[in-house]
Every structure is written in structure tokens, then in C-alpha cells.
C-alpha positions, -999 to +999 in steps of 0.1 A: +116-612+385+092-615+414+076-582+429+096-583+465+129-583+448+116-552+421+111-532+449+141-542+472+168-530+444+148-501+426+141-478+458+176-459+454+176-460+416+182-421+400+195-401+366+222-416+345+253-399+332+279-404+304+291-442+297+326-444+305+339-479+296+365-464+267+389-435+271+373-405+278+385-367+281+406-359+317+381-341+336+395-309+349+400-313+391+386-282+405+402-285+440+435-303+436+463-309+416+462-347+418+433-372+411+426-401+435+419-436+412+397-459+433+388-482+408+389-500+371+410-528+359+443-533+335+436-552+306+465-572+287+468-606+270+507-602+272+517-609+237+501-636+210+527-659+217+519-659+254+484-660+240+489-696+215+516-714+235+513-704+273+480-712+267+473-726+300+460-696+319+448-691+360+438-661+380+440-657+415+432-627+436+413-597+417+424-607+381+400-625+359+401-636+328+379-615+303+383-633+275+396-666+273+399-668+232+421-633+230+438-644+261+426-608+280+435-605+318+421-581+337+438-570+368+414-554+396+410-530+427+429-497+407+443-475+432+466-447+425+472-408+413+471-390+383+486-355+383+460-332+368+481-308+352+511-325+339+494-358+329+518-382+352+502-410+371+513-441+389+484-469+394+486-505+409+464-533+401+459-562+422+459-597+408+479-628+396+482-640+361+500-671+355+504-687+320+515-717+310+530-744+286+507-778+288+522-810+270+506-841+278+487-829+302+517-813+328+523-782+334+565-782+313+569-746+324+547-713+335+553-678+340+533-659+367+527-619+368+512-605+401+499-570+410+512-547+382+520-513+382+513-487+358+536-456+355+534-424+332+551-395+325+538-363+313+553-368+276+531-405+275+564-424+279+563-451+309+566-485+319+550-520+333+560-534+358+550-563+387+559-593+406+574-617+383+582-653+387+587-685+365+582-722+374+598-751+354+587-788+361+614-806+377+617-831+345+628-800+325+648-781+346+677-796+327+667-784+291+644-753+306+665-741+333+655-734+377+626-722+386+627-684+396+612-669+426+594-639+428+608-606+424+590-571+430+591-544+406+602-560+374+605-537+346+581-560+322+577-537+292+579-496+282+556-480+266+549-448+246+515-428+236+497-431+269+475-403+281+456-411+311+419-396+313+400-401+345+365-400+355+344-411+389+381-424+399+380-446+371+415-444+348+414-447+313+444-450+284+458-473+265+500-479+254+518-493+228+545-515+242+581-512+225+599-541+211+625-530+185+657-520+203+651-527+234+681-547+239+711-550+222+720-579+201+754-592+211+759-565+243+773-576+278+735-573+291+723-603+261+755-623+268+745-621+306+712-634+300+726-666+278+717-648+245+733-662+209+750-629+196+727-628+170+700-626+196+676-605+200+671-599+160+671-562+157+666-557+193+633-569+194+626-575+233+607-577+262+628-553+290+661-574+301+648-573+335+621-591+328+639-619+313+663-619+335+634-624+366+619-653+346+638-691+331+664-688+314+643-714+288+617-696+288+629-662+278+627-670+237+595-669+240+600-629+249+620-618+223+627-618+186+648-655+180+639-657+144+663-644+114+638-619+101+648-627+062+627-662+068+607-660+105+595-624+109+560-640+117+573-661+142+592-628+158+558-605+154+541-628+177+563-618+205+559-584+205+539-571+235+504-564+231+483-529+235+476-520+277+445-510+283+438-489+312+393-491+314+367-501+337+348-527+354+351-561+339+323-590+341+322-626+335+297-651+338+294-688+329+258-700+323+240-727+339+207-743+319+180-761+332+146-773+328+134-745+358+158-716+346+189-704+340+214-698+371+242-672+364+278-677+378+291-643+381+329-629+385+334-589+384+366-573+389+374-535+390+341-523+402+344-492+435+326-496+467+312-460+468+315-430+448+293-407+465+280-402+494+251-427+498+267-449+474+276-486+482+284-514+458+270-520+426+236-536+409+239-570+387+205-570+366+197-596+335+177-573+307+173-575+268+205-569+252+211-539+234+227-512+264+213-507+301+179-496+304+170-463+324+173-476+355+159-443+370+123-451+358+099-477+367+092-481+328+133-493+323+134-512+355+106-534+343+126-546+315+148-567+336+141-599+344+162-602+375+186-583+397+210-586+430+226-564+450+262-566+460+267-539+495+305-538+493+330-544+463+357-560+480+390-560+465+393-593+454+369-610+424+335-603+426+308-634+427+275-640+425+253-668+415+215-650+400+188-676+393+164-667+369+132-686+364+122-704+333+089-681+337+106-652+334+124-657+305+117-648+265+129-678+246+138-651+214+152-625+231+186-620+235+200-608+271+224-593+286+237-593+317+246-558+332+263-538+361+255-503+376+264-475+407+247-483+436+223-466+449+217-437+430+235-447+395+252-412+403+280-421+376+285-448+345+316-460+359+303-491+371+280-499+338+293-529+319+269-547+293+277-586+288+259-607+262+240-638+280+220-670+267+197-678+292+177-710+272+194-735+250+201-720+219+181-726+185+197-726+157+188-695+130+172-701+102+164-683+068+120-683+070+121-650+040+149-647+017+158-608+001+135-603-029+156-589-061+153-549-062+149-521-091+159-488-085+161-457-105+197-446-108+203-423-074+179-440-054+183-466-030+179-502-030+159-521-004+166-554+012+154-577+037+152-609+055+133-628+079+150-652+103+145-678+131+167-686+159+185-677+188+200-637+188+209-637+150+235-612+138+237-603+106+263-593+076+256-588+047+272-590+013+278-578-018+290-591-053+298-582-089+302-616-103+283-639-079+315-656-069+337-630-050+319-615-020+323-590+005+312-576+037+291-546+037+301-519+057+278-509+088+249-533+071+247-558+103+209-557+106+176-574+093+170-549+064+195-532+047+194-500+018+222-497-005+232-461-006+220-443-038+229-461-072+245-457-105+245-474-136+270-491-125+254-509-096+231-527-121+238-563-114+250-559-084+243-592-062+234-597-024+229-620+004+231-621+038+251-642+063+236-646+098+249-662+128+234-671+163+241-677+196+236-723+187+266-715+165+254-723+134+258-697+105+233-699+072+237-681+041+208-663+022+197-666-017+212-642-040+191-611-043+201-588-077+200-550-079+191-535-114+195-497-120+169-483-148+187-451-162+167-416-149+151-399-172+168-363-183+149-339-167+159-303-162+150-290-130+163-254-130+166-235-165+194-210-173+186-173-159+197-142-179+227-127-173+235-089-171+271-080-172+293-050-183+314-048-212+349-069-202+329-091-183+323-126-179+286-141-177+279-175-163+248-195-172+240-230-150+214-259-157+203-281-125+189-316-143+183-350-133+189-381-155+219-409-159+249-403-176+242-364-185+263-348-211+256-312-217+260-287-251+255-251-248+244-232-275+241-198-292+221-177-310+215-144-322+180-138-329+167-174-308+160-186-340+194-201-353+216-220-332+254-231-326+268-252-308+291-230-280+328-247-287+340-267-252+311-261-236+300-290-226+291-287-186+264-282-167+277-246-163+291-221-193+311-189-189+316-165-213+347-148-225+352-118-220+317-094-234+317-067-258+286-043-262+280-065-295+278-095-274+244-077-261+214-095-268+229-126-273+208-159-265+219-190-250+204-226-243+219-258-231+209-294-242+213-318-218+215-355-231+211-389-207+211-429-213+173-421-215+170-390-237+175-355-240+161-321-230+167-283-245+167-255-216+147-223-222+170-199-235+185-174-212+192-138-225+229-119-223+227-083-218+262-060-219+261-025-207+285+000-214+320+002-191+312+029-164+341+053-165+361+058-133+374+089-135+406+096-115+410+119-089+434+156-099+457+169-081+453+212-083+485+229-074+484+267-075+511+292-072+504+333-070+534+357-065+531+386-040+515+417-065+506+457-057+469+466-053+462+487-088+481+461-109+471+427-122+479+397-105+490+361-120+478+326-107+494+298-120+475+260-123+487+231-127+465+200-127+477+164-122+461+130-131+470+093-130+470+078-163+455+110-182+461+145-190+433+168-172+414+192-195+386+209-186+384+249-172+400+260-143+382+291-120+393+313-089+375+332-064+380+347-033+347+343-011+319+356-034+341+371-065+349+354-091+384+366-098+385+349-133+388+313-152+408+297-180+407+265-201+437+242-191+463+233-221+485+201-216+473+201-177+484+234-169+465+274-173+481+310-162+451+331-152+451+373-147+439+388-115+423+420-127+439+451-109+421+463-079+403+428-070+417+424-039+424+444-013+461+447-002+471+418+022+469+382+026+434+368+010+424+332+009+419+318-028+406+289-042+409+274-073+383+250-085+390+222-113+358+212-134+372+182-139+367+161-178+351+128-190+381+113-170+391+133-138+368+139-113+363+178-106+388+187-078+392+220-055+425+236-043+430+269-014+461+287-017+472+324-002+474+357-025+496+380-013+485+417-022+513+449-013+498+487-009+504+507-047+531+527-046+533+561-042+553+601-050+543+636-039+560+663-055+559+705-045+560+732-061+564+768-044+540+791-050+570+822-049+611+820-041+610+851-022+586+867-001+583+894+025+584+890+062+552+882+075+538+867+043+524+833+039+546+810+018+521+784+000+531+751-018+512+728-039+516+691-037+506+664-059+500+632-051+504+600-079+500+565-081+491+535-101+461+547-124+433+548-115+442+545-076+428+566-054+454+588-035+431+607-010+445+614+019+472+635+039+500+657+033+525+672+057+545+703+044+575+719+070+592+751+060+625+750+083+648+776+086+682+770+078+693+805+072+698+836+088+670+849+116+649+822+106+674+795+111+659+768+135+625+780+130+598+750+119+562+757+106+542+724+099+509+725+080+486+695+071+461+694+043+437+667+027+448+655-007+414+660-034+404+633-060+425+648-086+461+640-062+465+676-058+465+699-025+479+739-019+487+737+016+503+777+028+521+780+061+512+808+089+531+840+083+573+836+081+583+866+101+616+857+105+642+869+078+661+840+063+663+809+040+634+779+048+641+748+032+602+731+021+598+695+028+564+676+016+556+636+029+524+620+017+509+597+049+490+572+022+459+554+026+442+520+030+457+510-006+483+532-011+513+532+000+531+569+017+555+591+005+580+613+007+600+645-003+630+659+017+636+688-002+607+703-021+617+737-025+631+768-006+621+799-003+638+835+009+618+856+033+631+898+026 
């Protein structure tokens, strides 16, 4: 490529994205529900009957034919909507197809699709449809039927699956056509359309409108006409082929000659801007094997040659490249390539098309594959060295040297088996490559053996430590072919057993006992190349940790007086065991007394005295057993004031007027009680003169419960009755004596 070109197409050159020639993810539109398509192509060969018997194909407009062996039609200039959110979209192509049936070099009869339209729903459902028209030479009009003449928006096909993903206005899916009950066998719309009754065979169609815009000779060729118990074949060729919704499509025919190689190119699809400062699109010839980075000057010197097209118009692109001899690599393979103008801001535009640019040569083998040897699990290594025009390789593999077959993925130069077995070992290769002259060759046979791997244990057993009722596991990590693996036992490392089934590279135990502890086991692993003993690993078993239960303490006290003994009774509850153990109160800092339990339950005293009358806070602590946890409960004792009598005794019956009359009181209660505290005595008159006269008189009652209290001097004549009450004390409770004595005043 000379220098003025270079610079004339690589000034506006920048950063790549994502390819996009496939389908691709719907890109999420930020500003608006619906998705303008600007660009791409609709690919379709029809159906493979269209494909091998309307074989006579033309283009006109912005189809082109992609590929003339599948029988691939790509309709141009995409325009259109896609819903964002629910997935529908309607998109025209532009374009005429017309297929045709050659005999003797005429044209018998042709069929001729023109500017199709794509339409989807959100559920992926939708339908084909275009201009459609038929011609029939005038010599067969008789047999084939009139020609048709065009008629917009035929219903060609329906579809299912298709989800529609766009990017840089560029719409990509692809749809599977139905065929089977489409229409009817036998129904009004077939008999309309000159159908046997029997016709189509299990409804297998092309859309009835569709036939019905075309021949009526023609319109076997569109649906199933075969009786599927002998002609299925012959029906599967009519079923409508996969739509594909994709990019820009190029095409090129190649012109050789002693000075160069001139390039005839037709593009279709391609979008006249994207972004602002984009216009048109870059053709470039460079070494095969995806576009270079066209936004450095080290990628842009791989091509060889460029043009630059300013505006896509709608139609089929063309442009005629030279390239000079010069310039061209006689081995390397090229391709010719498309790309955004200016900026590359997008990959909607890249398309990659394999070239020849000098006369082919035709490949040759110059170093066959060499037999390999490989260690079982390794990997094989193979090669070749070729000659020749863009070889492609496949190579091959074989148990017997007779059957063969492709290798997955191994399509280069050199290729490495995966890792090997035993079983590999004989194993036979070669290598088929092709080129671009068209001639294929065939390599030597190359063998594989597999040597077995020596046994070699890479990670010995480790001791195991486990409690009683537990399992242990023991593992061995070795290398070798064909391992087999014995555990073994032993008591003292000296004798050993073979461990019964256990024959893995991993051994558990059943279930240990505290005998088991001590134990010693080893494995020996065996291989197609020997055998190796483990160190031994050691088994120790502890003793079952107890999990004691937690108790549940339930206490009851009745209400008791202060000066007699109390009674608490305990009861102490377990899951799944019968609590022993002691039981203990207290109330704050005294310890109020404790018992051993008996079946789960203990009555314990509360001496007399211990607590004060009223309500006092207990608590009851459980010192649990080898079983149940220890365990703490509060509960309330109620405590009353001891009970109390006074009693009076006169000093005299009768005394004179203006005497002192003097009673003593005692005062008892529960022993040892202290009954300090005050007495009232009243002397009231009931009798004579000293009838309604009342003398009241207090005194302290001493440590023994006794007290004399004597009243101020009676002076009244008469009868007073004595009454005594005791007011108690901060244990004890009061009392009282309504008639202690009386006593006659003279």
C-alpha cells in the first residue's frame, strides 16, 4: 500500500469496541421506548429445495448473494423499530431475490421475492413477508400454469423463537420457520389452491398466501407432496430454512494477474453514519485471522491496501481495490475486511472475508508427525510441517488404522492429545490438510504409546483423633496407572491385616471404641508398574464427653409463723435422667439449710426464727450430678407474726374507795419468742357510782411476759369490769382480753 493512501484513510482511525456480527444482548435504550434500526441485512436461502432445484439465482437492488453453494441471500438497507421493553419490532429489507428452474439452458419457471419484511411479537412469534411474484416460460404455461404478478405483503412464512437484540442500529435474531400444520390437508383453503386431498402431508407448508401469490406449478415445490411412509426426505427439503437477522455482508470476486490482484467488491447492509463524524465505511486487504487494531499505526501497517467509501447508499455496495504484486506475501493468507468510518466508534460495520490474492499452490506434507510416548496422564505431542497456499488442518485419530475420525478443536499445525491412559496406547494419528488450490493431502500415521506411571505415593495417611462413637477417615494421594488400594491394620505396627472392603484410596472406620485407641493403619497402593506401602498413620479414641442436661428446680414453701419451722419442698426435673445431687436454700447471706434429693425430689426444714415475718425472697440452688448441669431456682416465703394471749389476774376483788386496784398480765407466745412490748389495762365502771367511769393504764411487758400495771385511785363506789389487750411487737402478733377480772370498790 503506497504511503499517500496510508495516510489518506488512517487520519480518523480510533478505539474499537465489541464485534457484533452474531446475536448479541438487547442493549438497554436509556432515552426511549423504541430503537431506530438503520442498518444490517436478512439472511435466508429459502429452503434446500429452493436451494438444489431453483438453482438459478439473481439479485437486483440491495440483495446479494453471500453464498452461492448454501444458496444465502442477503437482503440490505435495514430500517425499522424494535420496542425496547416488550421485545416487538417490525424491519424492512430492501432487495430482490429471484430463483429459478434452468433446463436446457431456459429459464422453465422462477419465483421472485422483493423487499421483505420482518415482524415480531413480544412472545418471539411472527411472520415473513414481501413482494412476491412467479414467472412461467410461455412453453410451459400449459403444464406449469400463468405467470403471477407481483403482490405486496405476502405472508411467506411464520416463525417462532425470535428475540431481536440490537446494537449501533444493527438488528440481530434468528427464527425457525414452521412447516407442520400450516395448512390443512383436504380443507376448502388446499382445494382452492388445486391441492390433491391428500396434500399437504401432515400439513407441512409454506403459508397459503404464499402459494397462492406464486404458479400454481410451482407451489409443490413449497410444501410436503411426498407420502411420508416412503418420501419424508423429499418433504424435509421443503421446509423453510433458519432467518437470520445480522450485519453487514461482503462479497468479492478476485481478479489475478501478473502485476497484482484487483478485487471486485459488493457490500450490502453497511450504515452511512453512526455517530456524529461518522461517514461510510473502510475496505482494507490484511492477513487473515480478525481485523487488526485499526486505531494504532502498528495494526494499520498490516494491511496491504485500503479504500474509502464516503456514503453507503442503499443499494449494493461496489468497489474495485487493486493491489500490487509488490505488496503482496505469496504464503500468507488474506482477508479482506470492513470497518466504521472514521472513528471505528462501533463494530457494526466489521466483516472479515477470506481472499487469495496470487494463484494458489497447492499444500504439501515437507515434515510428517513423528510417533509419540507418553507417560500415562501426560500429553501427547504432534506436529507437522506443510507447504502451500493457506493450509487448514484436521486432524485424526484411530484405534485400528482403518476407521478414522475428526479431532475435536485440533485444526492447527501441532496438536496435544489431552492427558492419556492406558488405553490410549496404540492410538494412531494423521493429519488432513487442505488449501486454498483445492487440493487436500493426507499425513503418515503417527502412533501414541502409553508407558504405565510408576506407583508413587505423594501424600501419606495422617493420624486421626476421634471420640469414642466416632468415625475416622484416613486418605492416600498417589500417582501410578491402574491403582488398586488395600488398607491395613495393626495393633502394635508390627503385625498386619488386611482392613476387609477397604480397597480405596480413602478408608473410614466404623464406629470407635476406646479399645480401638492406638490402633495403626497403612495402605498399599498397587499399579501396572508396582506397588508402594504408606507410612502408617496412628488412631487415637478419647473418651465420650458427657453432656449433661439442663434441671428444671421447682420449689413450693407454704405461708408459716415466725417462732415455728418452716417447710420447702424441691423438686428437680431432667430430660432423659433422674437428678441426684444436694439441694441448698438461702435467703441473701443465710444459709437456711440443704438436703440430698431422693428419686428427684427433697422436703427441707426452715429452722424457727430464720426469717423475719413477711414476704422474703429464697433461692434454691441444685448442685447438679455427673449428668445434669447444676441449676438455680427463686421462689417467695411467706412468714406470719407468732401468735399471741395475755391473761390478768387481780391483785384483790374488793377494795376501798380511793385505793389503787393493780392487775398483773402475762404475756405468751411461741417459745422462745420474745413478747416485749405493751399492755393496756381499763377498769370501767359498770356498777353503781362508778358506773361509766374508765381508768386506762399502760405498762411495758419484761423478758419473762409478765407486767403489774395498778390504776390511779377508784374513788367511786361501784363494780369495774378489768379488761387487758397486748399491742404485740415486730414478730408477734397482739392480743386481747375483754374480761380479765372485776373488782368491787367499798
Amino acid at each position: 500500500m503506497t504511503s499517500a493512501t496510508t495516510k489518506r484513510w488512517r487520519a480518523g482511525v480510533g478505539a474499537g469496541a465489541a464485534i457484533v456480527l452474531a446475536a448479541i444482548g438487547l442493549a438497554p435504550a436509556a432515552q426511549a421506548a423504541t430503537v431506530e434500526i438503520s442498518g444490517g441485512t436478512l439472511q435466508w436461502s429459502v429452503s434446500n429445495q429452493v436451494v438444489q432445484h431453483l438453482s438459478a439465482r439473481t439479485v437486483a437492488g440491495s440483495a446479494l448473494i453471500k453464498n452461492a453453494t448454501a444458496g444465502v441471500v442477503a437482503f440490505g438497507n435495514a430500517t425499522g423499530t424494535v420496542d425496547d421493553a416488550s421485545g416487538e419490532a417490525t424491519i424492512q429489507y430492501s432487495g430482490s431475490y429471484t430463483a429459478g428452474f434452468v433446463y436446457g439452458g431456459s429459464t422453465l419457471y422462477s419465483v421472485t421475492i422483493t423487499d421483505p419484511v420482518v415482524e415480531v411479537e413480544a412472545d418471539g412469534s411472527g411472520n415473513l413477508s414481501a413482494t412476491v411474484s412467479s414467472d412461467v416460460a410461455p412453453a410451459h404455461q400449459s403444464s406449469q400454469g400463468l405467470p403471477t404478478a407481483p403482490t405486496a405483503g405476502v405472508k411467506i412464512v411464520e416463525f417462532t423463537g425470535a428475540a431481536v437484540a440490537v446494537a449501533n442500529g444493527i438488528a440481530s435474531f434468528t427464527a425457525t420457520p414452521k412447516f407442520e400444520n400450516v395448512l390443512v390437508p383436504g380443507s376448502q383453503e388446499a382445494s382452492d389452491l388445486g391441492l390433491a386431498a391428500e396434500h399437504p402431508y401432515g400439513g407441512q407448508s409454506f403459508r397459503p398466501e404464499f402459494l397462492k401469490a406464486i404458479a400454481k406449478g410451482i407451489r409443490a415445490h413449497f410444501l410436503a407432496t411426498a407420502d411420508p411412509a416412503v418420501g419424508q426426505a423429499a418433504n424435509e427439503k421443503k421446509r423453510p430454512t433458519i432467518i437470520v437477522g445480522a450485519g453487514p455482508v461482503l462479497t468479492t470476486g478476485v481478479t489475478l494477474a501478473e502485476g497484482g490482484a484487483t478485487l471486485d467488491v459488493k457490500g450490502t447492509g453497511f450504515r452511512a453514519v453512526t455517530n456524529q463524524g461518522d461517514a461510510g465505511v473502510y475496505l482494507g486487504v490484511a492477513p487473515a485471522g480478525g481485523l487488526p487494531d485499526v486505531s494504532s499505526p502498528a495494526g494499520m501497517a498490516n494491511f496491504v491496501t485500503a479504500a474509502y467509501i464516503p456514503a453507503v447508499p442503499s443499494s449494493v455496495v461496489t468497489k474495485s481495490i487493486s493491489i500490487p504484486a509488490g505488496d503482496i506475501q505469496p504464503l500468507v493468507c488474506y482477508s479482506l475486511y470492513s470497518w466504521q468510518a472514521h472513528s471505528h466508534s462501533n463494530t457494526s460495520q466489521d466483516v472479515e472475508l477470506p481472499v487469495s490474492l496470487v494463484p494458489a499452490q497447492p499444500v504439501a506434507i515437507t515434515t510428517q508427525p513423528a510417533d509419540a510416548v507418553a507417560t500415562d496422564g501426560d500429553s501427547a505431542a504432534y506436529e507437522v510441517e506443510v507447504s502451500g497456499s493457506c493450509p487448514s488442518y484436521q486432524w485424526q485419530s484411530s484405534s485400528d488404522g482403518a476407521t478414522w475420525a475428526n479431532v475435536d478443536g485440533a485444526t492447527t499445525a501441532s496438536f496435544a492429545t489431552p492427558a492419556t491412559t492406558l488405553g490410549d496406547n496404540g492410538t494412531k494419528f494423521r493429519v488432513v490438510v487442505a488449501g486454498t488450490a483445492g487440493n487436500e493431502v493426507t499425513s503418515d500415521v503417527a502412533s501414541l504409546t502409553v508407558n504405565p506411571r510408576p506407583v508413587s505415593i505423594n501424600t501419606n495417611p495422617a493420624n486421626a483423633a476421634v471420640v469414642e462413637g466416632e468415625t475416622a477417615s484416613f486418605a492416600v494421594a498417589a500417582v501410578g496407572s491402574t491403582l488398586t488400594y488395600q488398607w491395613q491394620s495393626s495393633a502394635d505396627g508390627q503385625a498386619w491385616t488386611d482392613v476387609a472392603g477397604a480397597t480405596a484410596a480413602t478408608y473410614t472406620t466404623p464406629s470407635t471404641t476406646l479399645a480401638d485407641s492406638g490402633q495403626k493403619l497403612r495402605v498399599v497402593v498397587s499399579g501396572a508398574s508396582g506397588q508402594q506401602t504408606s507410612t502408617a498413620a496412628t488412631l487415637t479414641v478419647t473418651a465420650k464427653p458427657i453432656v449433661k442436661v439442663l434441671p428444671t428446680v421447682s420449689v413450693t414453701v407454704p405461708a408459716f409463723a415466725y417462732g415455728k419451722q418452716g417447710k420447702a419442698s424441691v423438686v428437680v426435673t431432667a430430660t432423659g435422667a433422674t437428678p441426684t445431687g444436694t439441694v441448698t436454700l438461702t435467703a441473701g447471706a443465710k444459709n437456711l439449710g440443704s438436703a440430698a434429693l431422693v428419686n428427684g425430689r427433697v422436703a427441707i426444714t426452715i429452722p424457727a426464727k430464720a426469717l423475719l415475718p413477711g414476704v422474703t425472697e429464697i433461692k434454691t440452688a441444685y448442685s447438679g450430678d455427673a449428668a445434669v448441669e447444676a441449676g438455680t431456682a427463686t421462689s417467695k416465703a411467706s412468714v406470719t407474726k407468732a401468735a399471741s394471749t395475755v391473761k390478768g389476774k387481780i391483785a384483790k376483788k374488793s377494795i376501798k374507795a380511793k385505793k389503787a386496784s393493780a392487775l398483773k398480765v402475762t404475756v405468751k407466745s411461741a417459745a422462745g419468742v420474745s413478747v416485749k412490748g405493751t399492755v393496756t389495762v381499763t377498769w370501767k365502771g359498770t356498777k353503781g357510782k362508778a358506773k361509766g367511769k374508765t381508768i386506762t393504764k399502760k405498762g411495758t411487758v419484761k423478758a419473762n411476759g409478765t407486767v403489774t400495771v395498778k390504776s390511779a385511785k377508784l374513788k367511786k363506789k361501784g363494780t369495774y369490769t378489768v379488761t387487758v389487750s397486748y399491742a404485740g411487737n415486730a414478730t408477734v402478733a397482739g392480743a386481747k382480753k375483754a374480761k380479765a377480772a372485776k373488782v368491787v370498790v367499798k
